[in-house]
CHARMM internal coordinates of N, CA and C (Angstrom, degrees):
IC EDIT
DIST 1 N 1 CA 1.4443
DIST 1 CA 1 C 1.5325
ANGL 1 N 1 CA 1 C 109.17
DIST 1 C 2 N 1.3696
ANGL 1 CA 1 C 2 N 118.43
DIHE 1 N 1 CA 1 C 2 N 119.19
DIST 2 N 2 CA 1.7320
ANGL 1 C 2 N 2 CA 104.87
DIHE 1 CA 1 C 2 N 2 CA 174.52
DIST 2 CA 2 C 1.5653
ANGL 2 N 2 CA 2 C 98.91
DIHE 1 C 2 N 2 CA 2 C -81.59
DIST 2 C 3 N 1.5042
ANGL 2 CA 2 C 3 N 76.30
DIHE 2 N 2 CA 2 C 3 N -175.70
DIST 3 N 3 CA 1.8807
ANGL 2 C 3 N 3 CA 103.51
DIHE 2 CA 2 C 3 N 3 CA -179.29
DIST 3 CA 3 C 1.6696
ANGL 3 N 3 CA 3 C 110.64
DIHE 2 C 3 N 3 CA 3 C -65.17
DIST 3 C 4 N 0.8114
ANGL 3 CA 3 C 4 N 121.30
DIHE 3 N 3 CA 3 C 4 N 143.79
DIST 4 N 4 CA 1.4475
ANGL 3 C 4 N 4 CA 117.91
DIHE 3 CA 3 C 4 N 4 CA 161.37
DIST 4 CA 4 C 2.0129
ANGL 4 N 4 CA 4 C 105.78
DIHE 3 C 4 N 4 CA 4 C -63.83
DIST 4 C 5 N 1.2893
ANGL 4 CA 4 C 5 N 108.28
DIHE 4 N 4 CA 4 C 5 N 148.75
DIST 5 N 5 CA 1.3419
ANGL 4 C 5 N 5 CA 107.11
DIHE 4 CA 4 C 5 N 5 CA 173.18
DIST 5 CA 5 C 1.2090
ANGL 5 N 5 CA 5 C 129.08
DIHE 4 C 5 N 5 CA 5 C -69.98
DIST 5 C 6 N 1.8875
ANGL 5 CA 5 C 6 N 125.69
DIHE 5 N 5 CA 5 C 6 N 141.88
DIST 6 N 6 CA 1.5185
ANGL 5 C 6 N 6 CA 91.15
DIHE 5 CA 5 C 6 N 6 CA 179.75
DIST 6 CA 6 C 1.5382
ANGL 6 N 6 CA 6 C 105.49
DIHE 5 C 6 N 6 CA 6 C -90.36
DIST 6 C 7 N 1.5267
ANGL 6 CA 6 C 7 N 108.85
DIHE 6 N 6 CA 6 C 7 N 167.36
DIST 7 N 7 CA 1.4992
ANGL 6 C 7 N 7 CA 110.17
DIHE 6 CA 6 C 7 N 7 CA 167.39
DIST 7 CA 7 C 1.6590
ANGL 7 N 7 CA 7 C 117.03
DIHE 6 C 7 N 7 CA 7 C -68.44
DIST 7 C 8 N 1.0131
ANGL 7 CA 7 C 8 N 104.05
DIHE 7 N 7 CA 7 C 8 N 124.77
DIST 8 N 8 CA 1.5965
ANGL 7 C 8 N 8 CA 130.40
DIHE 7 CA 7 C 8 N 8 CA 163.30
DIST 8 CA 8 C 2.1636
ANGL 8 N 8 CA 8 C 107.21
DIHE 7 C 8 N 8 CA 8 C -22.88
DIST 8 C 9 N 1.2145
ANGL 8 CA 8 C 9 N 120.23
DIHE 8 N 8 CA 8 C 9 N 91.32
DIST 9 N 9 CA 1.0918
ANGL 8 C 9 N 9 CA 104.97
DIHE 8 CA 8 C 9 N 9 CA 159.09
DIST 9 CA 9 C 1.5971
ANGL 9 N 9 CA 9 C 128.78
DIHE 8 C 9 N 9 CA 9 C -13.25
DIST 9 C 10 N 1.2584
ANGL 9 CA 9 C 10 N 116.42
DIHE 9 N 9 CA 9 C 10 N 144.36
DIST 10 N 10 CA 1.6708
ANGL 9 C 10 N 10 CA 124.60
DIHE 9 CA 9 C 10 N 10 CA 173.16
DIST 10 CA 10 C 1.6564
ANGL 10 N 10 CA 10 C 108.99
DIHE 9 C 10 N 10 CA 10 C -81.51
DIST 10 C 11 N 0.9629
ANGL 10 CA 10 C 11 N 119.47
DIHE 10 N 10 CA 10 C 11 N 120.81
DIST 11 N 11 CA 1.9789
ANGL 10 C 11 N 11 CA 108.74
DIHE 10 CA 10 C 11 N 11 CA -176.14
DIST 11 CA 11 C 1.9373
ANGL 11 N 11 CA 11 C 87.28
DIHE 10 C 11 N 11 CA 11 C -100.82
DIST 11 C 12 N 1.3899
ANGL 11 CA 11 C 12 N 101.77
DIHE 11 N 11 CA 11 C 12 N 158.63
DIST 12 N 12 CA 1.3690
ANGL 11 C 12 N 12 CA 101.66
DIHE 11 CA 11 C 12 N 12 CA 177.33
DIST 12 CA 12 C 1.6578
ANGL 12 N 12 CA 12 C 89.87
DIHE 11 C 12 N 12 CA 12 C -136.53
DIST 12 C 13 N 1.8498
ANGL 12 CA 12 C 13 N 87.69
DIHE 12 N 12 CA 12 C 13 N 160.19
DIST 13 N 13 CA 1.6590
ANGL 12 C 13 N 13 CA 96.63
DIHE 12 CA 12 C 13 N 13 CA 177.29
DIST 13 CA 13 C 1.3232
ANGL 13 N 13 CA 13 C 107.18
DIHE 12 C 13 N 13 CA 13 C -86.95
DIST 13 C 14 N 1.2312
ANGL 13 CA 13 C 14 N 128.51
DIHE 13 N 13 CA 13 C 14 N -176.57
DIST 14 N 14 CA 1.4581
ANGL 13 C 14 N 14 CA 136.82
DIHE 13 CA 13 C 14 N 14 CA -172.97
DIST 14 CA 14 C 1.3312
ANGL 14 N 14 CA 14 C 109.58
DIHE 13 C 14 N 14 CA 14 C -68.41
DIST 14 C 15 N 1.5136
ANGL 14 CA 14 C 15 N 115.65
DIHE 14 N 14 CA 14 C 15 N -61.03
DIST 15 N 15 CA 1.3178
ANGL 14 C 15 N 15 CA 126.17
DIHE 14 CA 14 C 15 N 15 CA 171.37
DIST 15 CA 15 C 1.6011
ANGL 15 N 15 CA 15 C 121.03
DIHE 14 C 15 N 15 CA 15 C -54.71
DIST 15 C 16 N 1.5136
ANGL 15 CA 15 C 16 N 117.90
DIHE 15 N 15 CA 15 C 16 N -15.57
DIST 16 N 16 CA 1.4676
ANGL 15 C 16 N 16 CA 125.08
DIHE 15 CA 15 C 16 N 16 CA 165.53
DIST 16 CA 16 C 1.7540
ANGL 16 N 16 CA 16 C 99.64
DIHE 15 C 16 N 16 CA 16 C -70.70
DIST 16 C 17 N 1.2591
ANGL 16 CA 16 C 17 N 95.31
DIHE 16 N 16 CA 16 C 17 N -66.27
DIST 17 N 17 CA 1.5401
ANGL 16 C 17 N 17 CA 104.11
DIHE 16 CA 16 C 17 N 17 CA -164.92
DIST 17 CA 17 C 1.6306
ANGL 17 N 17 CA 17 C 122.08
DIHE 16 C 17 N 17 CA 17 C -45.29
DIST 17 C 18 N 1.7861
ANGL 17 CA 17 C 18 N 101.68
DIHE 17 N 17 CA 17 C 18 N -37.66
DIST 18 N 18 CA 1.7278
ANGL 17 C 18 N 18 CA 114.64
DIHE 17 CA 17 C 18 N 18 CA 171.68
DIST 18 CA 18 C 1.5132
ANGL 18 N 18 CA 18 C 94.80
DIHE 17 C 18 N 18 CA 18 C -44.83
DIST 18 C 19 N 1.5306
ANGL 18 CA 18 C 19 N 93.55
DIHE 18 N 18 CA 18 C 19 N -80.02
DIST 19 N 19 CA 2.0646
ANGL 18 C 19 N 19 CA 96.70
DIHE 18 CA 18 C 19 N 19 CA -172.88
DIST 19 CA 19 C 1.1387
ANGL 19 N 19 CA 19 C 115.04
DIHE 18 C 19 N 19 CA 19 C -24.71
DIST 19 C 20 N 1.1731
ANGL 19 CA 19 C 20 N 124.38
DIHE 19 N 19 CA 19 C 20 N -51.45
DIST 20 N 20 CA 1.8953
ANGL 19 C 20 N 20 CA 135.11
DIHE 19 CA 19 C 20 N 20 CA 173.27
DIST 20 CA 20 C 1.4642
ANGL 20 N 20 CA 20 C 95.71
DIHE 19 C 20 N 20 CA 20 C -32.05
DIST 20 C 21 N 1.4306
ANGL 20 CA 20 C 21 N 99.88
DIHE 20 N 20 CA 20 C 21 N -90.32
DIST 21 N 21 CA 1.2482
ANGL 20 C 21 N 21 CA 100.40
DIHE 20 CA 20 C 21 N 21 CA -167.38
DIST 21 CA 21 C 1.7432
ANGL 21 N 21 CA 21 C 129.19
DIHE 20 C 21 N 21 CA 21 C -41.52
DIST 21 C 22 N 1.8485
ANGL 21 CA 21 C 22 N 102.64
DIHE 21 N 21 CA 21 C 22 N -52.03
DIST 22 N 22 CA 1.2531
ANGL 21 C 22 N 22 CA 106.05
DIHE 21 CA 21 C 22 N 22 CA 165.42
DIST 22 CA 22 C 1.8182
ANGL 22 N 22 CA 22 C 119.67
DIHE 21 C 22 N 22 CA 22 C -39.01
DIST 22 C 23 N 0.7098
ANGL 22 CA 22 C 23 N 100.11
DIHE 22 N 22 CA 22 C 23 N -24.26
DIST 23 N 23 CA 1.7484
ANGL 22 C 23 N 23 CA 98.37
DIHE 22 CA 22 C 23 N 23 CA -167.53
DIST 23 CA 23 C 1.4745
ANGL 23 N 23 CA 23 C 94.50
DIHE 22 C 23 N 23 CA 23 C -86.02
DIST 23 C 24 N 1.0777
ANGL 23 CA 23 C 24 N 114.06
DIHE 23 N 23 CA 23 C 24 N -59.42
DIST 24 N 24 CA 1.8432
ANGL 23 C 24 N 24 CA 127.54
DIHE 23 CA 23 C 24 N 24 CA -165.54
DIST 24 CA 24 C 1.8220
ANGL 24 N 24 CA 24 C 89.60
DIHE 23 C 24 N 24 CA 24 C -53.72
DIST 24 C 25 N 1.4673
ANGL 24 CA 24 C 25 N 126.97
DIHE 24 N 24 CA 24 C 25 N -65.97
DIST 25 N 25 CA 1.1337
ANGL 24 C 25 N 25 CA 90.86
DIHE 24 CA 24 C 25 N 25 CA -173.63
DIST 25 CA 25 C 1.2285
ANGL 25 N 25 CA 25 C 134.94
DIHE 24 C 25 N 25 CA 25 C -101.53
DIST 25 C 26 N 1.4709
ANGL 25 CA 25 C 26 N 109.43
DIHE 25 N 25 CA 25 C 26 N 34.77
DIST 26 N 26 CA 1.2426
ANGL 25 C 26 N 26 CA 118.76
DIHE 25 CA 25 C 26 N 26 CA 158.00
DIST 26 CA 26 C 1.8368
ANGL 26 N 26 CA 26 C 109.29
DIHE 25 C 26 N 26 CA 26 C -88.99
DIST 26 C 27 N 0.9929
ANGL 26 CA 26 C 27 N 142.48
DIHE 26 N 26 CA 26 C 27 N 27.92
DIST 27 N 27 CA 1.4354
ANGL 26 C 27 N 27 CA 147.72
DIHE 26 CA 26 C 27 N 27 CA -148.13
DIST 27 CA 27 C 1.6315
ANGL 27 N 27 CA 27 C 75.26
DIHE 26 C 27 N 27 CA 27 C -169.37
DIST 27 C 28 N 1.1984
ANGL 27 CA 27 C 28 N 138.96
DIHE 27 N 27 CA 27 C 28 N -47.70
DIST 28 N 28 CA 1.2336
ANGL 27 C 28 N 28 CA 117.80
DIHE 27 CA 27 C 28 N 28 CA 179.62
DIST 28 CA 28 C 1.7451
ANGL 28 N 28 CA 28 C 119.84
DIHE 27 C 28 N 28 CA 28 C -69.56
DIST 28 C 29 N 1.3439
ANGL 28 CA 28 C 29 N 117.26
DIHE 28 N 28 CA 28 C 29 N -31.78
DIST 29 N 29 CA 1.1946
ANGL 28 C 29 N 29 CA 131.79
DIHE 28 CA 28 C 29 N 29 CA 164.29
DIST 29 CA 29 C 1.6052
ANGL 29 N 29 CA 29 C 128.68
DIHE 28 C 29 N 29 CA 29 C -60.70
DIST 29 C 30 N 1.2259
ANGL 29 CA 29 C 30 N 119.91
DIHE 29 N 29 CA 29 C 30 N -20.27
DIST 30 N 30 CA 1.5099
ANGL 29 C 30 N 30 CA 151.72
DIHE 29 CA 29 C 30 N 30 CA 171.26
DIST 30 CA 30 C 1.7498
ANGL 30 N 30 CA 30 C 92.34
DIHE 29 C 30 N 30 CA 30 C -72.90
DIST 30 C 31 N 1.2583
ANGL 30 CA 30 C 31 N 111.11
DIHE 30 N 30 CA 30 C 31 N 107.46
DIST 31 N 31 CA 1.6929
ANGL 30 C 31 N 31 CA 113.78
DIHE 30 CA 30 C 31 N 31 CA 149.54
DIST 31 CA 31 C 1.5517
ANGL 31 N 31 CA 31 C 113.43
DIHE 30 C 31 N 31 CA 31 C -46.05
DIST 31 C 32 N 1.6831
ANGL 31 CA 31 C 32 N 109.69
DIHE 31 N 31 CA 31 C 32 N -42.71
DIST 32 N 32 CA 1.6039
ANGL 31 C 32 N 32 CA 95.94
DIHE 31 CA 31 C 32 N 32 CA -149.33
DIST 32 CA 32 C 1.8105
ANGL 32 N 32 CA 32 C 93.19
DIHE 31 C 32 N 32 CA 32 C -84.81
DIST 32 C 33 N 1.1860
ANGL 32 CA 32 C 33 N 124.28
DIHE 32 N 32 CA 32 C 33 N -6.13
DIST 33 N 33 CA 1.4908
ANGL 32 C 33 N 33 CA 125.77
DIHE 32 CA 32 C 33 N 33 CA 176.32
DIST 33 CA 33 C 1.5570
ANGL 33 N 33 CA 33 C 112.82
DIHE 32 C 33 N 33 CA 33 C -90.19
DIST 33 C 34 N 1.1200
ANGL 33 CA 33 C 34 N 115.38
DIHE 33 N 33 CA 33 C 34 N -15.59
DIST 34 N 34 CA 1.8022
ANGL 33 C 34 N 34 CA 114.17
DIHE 33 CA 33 C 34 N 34 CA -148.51
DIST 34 CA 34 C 1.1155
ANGL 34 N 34 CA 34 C 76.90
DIHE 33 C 34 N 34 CA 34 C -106.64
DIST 34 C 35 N 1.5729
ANGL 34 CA 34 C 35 N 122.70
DIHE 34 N 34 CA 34 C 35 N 149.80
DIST 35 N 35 CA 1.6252
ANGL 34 C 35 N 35 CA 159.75
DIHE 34 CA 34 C 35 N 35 CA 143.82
DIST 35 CA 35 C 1.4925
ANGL 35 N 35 CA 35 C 118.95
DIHE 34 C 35 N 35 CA 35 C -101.95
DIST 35 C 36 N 1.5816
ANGL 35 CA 35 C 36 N 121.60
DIHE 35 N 35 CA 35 C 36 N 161.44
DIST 36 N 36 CA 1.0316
ANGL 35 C 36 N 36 CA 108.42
DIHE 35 CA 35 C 36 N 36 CA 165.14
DIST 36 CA 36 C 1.4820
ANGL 36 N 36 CA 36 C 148.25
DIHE 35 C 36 N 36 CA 36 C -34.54
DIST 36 C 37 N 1.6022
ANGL 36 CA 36 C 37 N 90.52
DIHE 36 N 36 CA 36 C 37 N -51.43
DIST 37 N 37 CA 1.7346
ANGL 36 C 37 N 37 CA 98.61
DIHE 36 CA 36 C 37 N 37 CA 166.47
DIST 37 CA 37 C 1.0641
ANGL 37 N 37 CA 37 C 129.31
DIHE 36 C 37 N 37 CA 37 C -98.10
DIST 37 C 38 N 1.2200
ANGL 37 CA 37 C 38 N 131.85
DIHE 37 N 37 CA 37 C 38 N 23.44
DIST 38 N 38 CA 1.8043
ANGL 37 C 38 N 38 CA 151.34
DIHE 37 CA 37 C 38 N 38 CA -171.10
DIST 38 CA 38 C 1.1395
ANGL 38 N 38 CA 38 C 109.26
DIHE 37 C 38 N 38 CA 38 C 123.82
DIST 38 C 39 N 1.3417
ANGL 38 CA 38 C 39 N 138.54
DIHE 38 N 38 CA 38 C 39 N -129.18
DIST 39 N 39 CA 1.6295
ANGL 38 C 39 N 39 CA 131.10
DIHE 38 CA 38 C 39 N 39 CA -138.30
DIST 39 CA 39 C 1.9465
ANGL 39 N 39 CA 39 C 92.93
DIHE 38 C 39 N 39 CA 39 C -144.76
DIST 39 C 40 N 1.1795
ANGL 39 CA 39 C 40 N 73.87
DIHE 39 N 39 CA 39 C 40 N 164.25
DIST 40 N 40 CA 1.6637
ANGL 39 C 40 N 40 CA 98.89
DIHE 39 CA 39 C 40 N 40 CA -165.34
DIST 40 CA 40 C 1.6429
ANGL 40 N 40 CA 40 C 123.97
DIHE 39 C 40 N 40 CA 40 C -68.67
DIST 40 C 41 N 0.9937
ANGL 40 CA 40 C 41 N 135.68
DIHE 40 N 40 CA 40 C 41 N 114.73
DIST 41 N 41 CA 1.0058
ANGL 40 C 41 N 41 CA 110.46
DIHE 40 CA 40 C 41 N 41 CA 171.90
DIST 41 CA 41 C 1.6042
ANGL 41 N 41 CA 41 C 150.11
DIHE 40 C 41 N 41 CA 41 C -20.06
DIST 41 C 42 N 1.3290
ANGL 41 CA 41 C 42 N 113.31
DIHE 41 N 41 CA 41 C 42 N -35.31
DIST 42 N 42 CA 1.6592
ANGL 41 C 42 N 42 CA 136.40
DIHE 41 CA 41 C 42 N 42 CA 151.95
DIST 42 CA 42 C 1.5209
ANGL 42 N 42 CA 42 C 102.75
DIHE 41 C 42 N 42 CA 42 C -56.80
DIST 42 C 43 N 1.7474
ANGL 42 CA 42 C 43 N 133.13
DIHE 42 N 42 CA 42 C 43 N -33.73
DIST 43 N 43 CA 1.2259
ANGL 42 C 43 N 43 CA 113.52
DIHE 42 CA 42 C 43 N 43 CA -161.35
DIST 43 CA 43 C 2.0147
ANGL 43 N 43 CA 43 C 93.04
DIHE 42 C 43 N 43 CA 43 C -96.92
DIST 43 C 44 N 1.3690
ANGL 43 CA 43 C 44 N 113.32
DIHE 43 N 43 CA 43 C 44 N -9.48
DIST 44 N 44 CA 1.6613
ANGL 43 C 44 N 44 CA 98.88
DIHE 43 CA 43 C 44 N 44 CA 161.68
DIST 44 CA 44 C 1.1816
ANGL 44 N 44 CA 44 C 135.39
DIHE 43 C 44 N 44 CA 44 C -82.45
DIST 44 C 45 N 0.9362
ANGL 44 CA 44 C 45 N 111.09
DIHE 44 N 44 CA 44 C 45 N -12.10
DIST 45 N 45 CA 1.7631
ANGL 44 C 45 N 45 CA 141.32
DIHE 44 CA 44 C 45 N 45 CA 172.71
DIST 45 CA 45 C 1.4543
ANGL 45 N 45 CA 45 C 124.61
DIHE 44 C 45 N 45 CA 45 C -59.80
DIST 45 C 46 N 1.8108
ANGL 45 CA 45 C 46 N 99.73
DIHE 45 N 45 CA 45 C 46 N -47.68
DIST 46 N 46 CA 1.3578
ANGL 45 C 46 N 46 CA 136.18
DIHE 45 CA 45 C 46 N 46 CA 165.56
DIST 46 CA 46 C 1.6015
ANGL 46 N 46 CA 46 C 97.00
DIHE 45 C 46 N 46 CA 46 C -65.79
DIST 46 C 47 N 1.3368
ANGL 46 CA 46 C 47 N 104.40
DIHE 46 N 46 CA 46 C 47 N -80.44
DIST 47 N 47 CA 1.2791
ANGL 46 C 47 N 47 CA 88.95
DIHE 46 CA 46 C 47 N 47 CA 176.29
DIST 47 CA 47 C 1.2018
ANGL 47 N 47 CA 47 C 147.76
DIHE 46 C 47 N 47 CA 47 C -13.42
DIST 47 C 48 N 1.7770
ANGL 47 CA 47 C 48 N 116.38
DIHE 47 N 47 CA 47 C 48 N -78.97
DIST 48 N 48 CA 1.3044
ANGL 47 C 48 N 48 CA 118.86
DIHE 47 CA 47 C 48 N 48 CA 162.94
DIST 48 CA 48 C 1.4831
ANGL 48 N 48 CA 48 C 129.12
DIHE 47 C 48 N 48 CA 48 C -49.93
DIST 48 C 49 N 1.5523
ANGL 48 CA 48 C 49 N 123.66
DIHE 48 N 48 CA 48 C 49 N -11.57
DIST 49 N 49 CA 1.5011
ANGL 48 C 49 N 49 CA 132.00
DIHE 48 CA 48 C 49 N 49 CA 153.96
DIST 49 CA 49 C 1.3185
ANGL 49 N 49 CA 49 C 108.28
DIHE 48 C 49 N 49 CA 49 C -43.52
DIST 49 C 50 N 1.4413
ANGL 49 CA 49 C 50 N 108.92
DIHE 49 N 49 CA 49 C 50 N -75.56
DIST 50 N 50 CA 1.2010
ANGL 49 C 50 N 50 CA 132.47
DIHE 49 CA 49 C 50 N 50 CA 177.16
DIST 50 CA 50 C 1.6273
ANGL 50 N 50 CA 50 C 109.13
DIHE 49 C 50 N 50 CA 50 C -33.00
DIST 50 C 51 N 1.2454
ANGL 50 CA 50 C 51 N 124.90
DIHE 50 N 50 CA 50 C 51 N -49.17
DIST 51 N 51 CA 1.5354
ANGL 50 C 51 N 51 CA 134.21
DIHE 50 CA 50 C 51 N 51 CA -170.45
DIST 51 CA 51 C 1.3953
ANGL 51 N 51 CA 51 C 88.48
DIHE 50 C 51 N 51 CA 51 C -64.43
DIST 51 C 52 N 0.8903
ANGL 51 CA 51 C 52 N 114.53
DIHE 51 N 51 CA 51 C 52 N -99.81
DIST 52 N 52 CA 1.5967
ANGL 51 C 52 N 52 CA 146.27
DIHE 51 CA 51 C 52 N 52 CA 160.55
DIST 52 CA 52 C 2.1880
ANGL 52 N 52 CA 52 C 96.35
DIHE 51 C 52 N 52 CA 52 C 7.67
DIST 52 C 53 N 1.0541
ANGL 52 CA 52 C 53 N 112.91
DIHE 52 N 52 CA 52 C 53 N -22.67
DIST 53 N 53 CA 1.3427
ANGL 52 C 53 N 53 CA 108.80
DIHE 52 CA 52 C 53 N 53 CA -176.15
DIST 53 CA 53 C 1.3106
ANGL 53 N 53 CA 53 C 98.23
DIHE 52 C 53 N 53 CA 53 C -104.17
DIST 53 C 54 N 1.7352
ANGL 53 CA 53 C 54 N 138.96
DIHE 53 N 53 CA 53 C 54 N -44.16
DIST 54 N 54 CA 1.0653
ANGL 53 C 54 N 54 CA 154.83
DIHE 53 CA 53 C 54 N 54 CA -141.41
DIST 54 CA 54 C 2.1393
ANGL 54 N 54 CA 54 C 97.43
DIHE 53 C 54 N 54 CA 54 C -101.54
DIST 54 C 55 N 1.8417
ANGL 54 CA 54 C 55 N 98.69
DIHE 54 N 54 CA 54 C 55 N -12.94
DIST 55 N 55 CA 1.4533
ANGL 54 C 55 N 55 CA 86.47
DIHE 54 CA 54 C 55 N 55 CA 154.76
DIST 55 CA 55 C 1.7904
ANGL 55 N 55 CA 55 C 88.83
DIHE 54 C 55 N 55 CA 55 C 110.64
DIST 55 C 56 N 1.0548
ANGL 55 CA 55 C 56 N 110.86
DIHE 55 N 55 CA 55 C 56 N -25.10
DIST 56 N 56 CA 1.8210
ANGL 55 C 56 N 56 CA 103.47
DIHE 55 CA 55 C 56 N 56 CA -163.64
DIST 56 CA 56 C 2.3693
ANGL 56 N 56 CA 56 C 93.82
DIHE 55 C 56 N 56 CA 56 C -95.81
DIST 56 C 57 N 1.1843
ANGL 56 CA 56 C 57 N 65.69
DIHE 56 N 56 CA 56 C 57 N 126.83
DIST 57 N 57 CA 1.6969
ANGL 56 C 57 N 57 CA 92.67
DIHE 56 CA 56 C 57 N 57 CA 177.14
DIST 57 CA 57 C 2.0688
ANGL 57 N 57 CA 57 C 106.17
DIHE 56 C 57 N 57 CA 57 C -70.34
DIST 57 C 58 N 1.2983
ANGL 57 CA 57 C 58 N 117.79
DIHE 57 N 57 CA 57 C 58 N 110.45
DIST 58 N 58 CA 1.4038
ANGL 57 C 58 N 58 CA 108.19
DIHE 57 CA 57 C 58 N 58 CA -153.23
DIST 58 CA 58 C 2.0269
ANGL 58 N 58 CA 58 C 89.11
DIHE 57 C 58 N 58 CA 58 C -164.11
DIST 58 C 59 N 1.4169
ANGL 58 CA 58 C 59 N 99.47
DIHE 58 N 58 CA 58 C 59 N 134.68
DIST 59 N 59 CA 1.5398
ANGL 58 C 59 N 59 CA 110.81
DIHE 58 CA 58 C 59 N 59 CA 171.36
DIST 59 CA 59 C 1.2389
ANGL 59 N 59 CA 59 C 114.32
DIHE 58 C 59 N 59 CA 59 C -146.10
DIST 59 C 60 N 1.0062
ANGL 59 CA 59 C 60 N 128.62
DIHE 59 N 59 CA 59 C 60 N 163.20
DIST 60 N 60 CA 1.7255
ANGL 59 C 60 N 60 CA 137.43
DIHE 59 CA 59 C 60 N 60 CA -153.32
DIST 60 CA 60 C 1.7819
ANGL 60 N 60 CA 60 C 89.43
DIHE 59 C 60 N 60 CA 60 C -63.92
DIST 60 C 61 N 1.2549
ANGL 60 CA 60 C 61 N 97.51
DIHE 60 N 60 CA 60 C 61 N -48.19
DIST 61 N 61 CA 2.1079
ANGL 60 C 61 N 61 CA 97.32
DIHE 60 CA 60 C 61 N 61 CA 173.28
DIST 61 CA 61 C 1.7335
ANGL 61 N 61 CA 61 C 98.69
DIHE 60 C 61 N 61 CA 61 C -27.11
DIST 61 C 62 N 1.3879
ANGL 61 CA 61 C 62 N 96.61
DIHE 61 N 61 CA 61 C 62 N -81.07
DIST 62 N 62 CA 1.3620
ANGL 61 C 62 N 62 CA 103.59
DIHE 61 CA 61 C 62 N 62 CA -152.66
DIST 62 CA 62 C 1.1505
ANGL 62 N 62 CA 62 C 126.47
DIHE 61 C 62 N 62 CA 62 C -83.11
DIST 62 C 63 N 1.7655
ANGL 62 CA 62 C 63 N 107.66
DIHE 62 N 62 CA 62 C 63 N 28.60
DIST 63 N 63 CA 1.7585
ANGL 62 C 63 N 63 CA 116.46
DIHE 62 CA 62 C 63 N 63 CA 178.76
DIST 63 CA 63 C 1.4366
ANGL 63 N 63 CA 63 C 79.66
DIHE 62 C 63 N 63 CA 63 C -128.02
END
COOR INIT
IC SEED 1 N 1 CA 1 C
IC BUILD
């Protein structure tokens, strides 16, 4: 029996990836999102809303 295949990484363009970031540390700047070691689970969630409005196709997979 082989392996099942894995799925192909997501590549992002530059201008995807800025937004990424823009969002993350704006959710990093937010007390009620930020944790010790970066941001909250609720603030990736937000996030990908946020993506998801700005046009870039994006799921907790592929961040």
């Amino acid at each position: 029996m082989e392996p099942a295949a894995k799925k192909p990484r997501r590549s992002w363009t530059r201008e995807e990836e800025t937004r990424l970031l823009q969002h993350y540390f704006r959710a990093r700047n937010d007390a009620s999102l930020r944790s010790d070691k970066g941001i909250k689970s609720k603030a990736w969630t937000l996030i990908i809303s946020r993506l998801g409005e700005d046009g870039v196709d994006a799921d907790k997979v592929s961040i």
